[in-house]
PyMOL CGO cylinders between C-alpha atoms (Angstrom):
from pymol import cmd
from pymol.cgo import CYLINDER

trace = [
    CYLINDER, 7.51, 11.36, -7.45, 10.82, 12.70, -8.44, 0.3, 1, 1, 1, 1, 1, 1,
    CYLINDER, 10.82, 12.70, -8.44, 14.10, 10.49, -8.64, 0.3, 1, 1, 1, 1, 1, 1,
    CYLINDER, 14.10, 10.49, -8.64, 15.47, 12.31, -5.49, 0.3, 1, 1, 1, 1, 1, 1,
    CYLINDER, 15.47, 12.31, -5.49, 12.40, 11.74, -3.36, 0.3, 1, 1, 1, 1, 1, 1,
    CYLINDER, 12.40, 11.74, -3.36, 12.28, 7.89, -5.01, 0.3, 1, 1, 1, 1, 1, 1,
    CYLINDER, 12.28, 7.89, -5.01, 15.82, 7.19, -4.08, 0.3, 1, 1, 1, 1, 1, 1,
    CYLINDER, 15.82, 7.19, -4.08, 15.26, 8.83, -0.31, 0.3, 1, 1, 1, 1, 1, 1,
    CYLINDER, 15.26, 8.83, -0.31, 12.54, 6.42, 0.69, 0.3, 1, 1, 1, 1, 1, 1,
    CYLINDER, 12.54, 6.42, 0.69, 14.43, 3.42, -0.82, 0.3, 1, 1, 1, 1, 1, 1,
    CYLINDER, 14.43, 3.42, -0.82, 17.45, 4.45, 0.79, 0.3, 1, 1, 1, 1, 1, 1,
    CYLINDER, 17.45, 4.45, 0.79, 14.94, 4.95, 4.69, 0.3, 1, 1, 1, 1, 1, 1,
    CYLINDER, 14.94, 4.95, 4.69, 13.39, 1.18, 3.23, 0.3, 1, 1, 1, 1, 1, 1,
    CYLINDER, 13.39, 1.18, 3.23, 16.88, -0.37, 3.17, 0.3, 1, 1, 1, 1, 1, 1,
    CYLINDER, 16.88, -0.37, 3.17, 17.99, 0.77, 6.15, 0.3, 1, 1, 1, 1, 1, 1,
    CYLINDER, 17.99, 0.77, 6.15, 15.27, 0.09, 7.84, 0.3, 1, 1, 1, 1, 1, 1,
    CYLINDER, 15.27, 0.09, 7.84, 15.45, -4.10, 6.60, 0.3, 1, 1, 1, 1, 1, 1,
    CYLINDER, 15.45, -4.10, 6.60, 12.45, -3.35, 4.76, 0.3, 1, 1, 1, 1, 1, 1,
    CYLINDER, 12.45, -3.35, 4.76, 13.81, -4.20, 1.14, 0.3, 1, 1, 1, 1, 1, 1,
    CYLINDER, 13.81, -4.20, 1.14, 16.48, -5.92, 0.08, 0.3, 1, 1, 1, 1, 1, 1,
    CYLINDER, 16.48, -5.92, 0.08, 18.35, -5.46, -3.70, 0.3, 1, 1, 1, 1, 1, 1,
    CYLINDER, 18.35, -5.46, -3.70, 19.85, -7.70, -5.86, 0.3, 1, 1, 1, 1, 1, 1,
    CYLINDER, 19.85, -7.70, -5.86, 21.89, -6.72, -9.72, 0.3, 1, 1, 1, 1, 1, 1,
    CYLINDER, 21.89, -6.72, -9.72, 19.33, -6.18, -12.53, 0.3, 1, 1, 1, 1, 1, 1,
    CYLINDER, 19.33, -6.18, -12.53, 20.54, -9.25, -14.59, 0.3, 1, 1, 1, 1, 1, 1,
    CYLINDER, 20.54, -9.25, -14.59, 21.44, -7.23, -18.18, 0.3, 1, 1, 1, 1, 1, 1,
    CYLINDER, 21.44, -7.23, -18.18, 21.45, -3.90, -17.06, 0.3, 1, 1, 1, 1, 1, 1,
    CYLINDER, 21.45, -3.90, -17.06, 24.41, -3.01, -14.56, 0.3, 1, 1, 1, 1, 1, 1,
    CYLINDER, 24.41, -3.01, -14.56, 23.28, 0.93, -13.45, 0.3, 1, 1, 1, 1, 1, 1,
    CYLINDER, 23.28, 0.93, -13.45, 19.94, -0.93, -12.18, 0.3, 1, 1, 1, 1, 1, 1,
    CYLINDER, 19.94, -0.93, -12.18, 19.19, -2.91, -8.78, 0.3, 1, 1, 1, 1, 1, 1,
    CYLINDER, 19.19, -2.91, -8.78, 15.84, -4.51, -8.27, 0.3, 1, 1, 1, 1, 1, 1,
    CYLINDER, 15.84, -4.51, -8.27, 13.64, -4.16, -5.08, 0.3, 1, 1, 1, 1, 1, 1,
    CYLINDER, 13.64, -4.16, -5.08, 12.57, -7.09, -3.25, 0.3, 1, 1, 1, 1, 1, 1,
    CYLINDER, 12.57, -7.09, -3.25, 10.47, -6.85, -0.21, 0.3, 1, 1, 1, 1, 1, 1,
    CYLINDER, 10.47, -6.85, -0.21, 11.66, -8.78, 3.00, 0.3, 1, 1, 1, 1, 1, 1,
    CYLINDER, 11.66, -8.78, 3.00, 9.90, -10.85, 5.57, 0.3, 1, 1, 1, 1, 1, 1,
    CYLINDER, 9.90, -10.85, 5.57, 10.15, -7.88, 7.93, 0.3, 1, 1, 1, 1, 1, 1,
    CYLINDER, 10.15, -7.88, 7.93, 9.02, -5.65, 5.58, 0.3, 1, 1, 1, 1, 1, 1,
    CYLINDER, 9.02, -5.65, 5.58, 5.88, -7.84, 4.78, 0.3, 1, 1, 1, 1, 1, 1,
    CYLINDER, 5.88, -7.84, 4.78, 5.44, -7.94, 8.48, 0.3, 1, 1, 1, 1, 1, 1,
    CYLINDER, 5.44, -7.94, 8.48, 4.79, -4.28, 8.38, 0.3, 1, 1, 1, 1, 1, 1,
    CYLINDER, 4.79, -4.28, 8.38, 2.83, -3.60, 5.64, 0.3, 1, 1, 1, 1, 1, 1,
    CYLINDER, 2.83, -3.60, 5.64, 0.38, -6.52, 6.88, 0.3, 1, 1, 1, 1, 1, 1,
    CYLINDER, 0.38, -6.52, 6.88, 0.80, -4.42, 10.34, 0.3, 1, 1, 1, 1, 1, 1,
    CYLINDER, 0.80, -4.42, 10.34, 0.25, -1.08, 8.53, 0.3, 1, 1, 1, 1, 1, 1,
    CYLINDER, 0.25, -1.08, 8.53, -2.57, -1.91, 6.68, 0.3, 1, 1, 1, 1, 1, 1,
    CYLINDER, -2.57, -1.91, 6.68, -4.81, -3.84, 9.53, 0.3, 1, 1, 1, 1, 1, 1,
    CYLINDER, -4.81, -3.84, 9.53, -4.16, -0.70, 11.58, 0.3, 1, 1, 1, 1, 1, 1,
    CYLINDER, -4.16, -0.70, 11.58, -5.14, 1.62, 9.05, 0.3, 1, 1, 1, 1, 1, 1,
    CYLINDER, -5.14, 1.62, 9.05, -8.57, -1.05, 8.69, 0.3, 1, 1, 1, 1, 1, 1,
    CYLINDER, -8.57, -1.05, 8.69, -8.78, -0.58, 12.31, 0.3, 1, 1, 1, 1, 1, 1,
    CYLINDER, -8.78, -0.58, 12.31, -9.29, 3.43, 11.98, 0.3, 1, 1, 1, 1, 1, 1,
    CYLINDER, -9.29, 3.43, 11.98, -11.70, 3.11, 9.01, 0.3, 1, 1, 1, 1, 1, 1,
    CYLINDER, -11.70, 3.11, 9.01, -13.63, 0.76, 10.65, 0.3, 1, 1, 1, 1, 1, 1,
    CYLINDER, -13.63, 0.76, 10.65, -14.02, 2.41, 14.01, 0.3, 1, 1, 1, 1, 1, 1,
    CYLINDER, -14.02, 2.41, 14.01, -14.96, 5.85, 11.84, 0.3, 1, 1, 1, 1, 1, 1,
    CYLINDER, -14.96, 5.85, 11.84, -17.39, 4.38, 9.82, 0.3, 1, 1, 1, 1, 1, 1,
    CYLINDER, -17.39, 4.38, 9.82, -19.42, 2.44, 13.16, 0.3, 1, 1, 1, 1, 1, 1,
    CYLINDER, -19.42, 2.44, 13.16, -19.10, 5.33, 14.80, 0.3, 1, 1, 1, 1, 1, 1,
    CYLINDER, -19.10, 5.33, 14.80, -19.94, 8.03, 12.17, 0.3, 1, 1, 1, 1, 1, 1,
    CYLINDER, -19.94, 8.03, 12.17, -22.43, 6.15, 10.24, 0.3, 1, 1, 1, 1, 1, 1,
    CYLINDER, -22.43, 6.15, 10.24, -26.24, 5.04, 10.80, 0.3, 1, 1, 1, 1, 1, 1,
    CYLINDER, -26.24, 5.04, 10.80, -26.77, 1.31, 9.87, 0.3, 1, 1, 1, 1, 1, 1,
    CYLINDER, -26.77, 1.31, 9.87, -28.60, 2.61, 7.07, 0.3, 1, 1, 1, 1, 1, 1,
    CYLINDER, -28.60, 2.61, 7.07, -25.22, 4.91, 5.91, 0.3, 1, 1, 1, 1, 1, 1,
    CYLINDER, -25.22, 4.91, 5.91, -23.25, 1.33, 6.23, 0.3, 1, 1, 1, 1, 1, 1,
    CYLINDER, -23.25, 1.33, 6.23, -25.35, -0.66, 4.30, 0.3, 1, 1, 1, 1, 1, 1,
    CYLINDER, -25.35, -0.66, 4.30, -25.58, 2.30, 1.54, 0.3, 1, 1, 1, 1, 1, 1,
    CYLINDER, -25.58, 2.30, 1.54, -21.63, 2.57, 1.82, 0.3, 1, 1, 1, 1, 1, 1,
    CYLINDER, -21.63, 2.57, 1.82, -21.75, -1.67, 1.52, 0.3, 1, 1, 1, 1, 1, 1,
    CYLINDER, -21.75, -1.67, 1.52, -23.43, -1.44, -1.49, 0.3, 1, 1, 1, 1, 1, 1,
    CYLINDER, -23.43, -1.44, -1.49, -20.94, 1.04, -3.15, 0.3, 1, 1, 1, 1, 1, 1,
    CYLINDER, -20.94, 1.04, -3.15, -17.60, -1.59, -2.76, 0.3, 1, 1, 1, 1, 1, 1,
    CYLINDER, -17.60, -1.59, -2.76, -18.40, -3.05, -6.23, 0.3, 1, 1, 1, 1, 1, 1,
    CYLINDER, -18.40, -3.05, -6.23, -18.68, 0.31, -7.92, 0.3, 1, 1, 1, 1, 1, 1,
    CYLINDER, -18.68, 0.31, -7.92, -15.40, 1.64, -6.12, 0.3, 1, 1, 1, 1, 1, 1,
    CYLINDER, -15.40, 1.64, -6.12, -13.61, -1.62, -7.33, 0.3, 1, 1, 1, 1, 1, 1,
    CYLINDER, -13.61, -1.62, -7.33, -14.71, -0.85, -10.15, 0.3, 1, 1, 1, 1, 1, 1,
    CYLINDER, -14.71, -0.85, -10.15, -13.34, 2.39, -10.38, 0.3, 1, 1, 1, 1, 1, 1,
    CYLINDER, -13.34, 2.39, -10.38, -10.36, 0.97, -9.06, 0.3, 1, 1, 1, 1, 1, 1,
    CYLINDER, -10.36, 0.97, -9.06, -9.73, -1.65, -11.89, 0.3, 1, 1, 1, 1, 1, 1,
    CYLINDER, -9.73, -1.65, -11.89, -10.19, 0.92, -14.17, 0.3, 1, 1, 1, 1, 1, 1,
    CYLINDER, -10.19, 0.92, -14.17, -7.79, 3.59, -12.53, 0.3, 1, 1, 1, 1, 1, 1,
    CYLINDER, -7.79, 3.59, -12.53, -5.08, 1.27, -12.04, 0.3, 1, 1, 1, 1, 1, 1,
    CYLINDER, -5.08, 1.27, -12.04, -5.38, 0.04, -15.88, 0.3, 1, 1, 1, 1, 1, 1,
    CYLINDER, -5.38, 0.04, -15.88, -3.14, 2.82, -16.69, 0.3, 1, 1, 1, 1, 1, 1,
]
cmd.load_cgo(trace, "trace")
């Protein structure tokens, strides 16, 4: 993500109440990012939506044997996740 594009969707997150900033405390060029109430409000509503839609795909795309088999890969994609996000 470049700077530009970085400071755009801060700029769309503050003005929509998302985030709120406050003065790094030793460096004055810096603010810090702190989420708001509103803005946990909709990533909570964000994210049970988007588990809506993958839940309705996979009941309706997938066998009960395709469910169980996808089931039994959630350890191995944490997994993978852990190790990703390690970086």
């Amino acid at each position: 993500m470049t700077h530009q594009s970085a400071a755009k969707s801060v700029k769309e997150l503050l003005g929509d109440g998302l985030v709120r900033t406050e003065p790094h405390p030793s460096d004055g060029r810096k603010l810090l990012l702190h989420i708001t109430d509103a803005g946990r409000a909709r990533l909570q509503r964000e994210r049970a939506q988007r588990a809506g839609w993958l839940g309705t795909a996979i009941r309706d795309t997938l066998t009960p044997d395709e469910r169980r088999r996808l089931r039994d890969c959630v350890p191995l994609l944490t997994r993978l996740t852990a190790r990703i996000t390690e970086r």
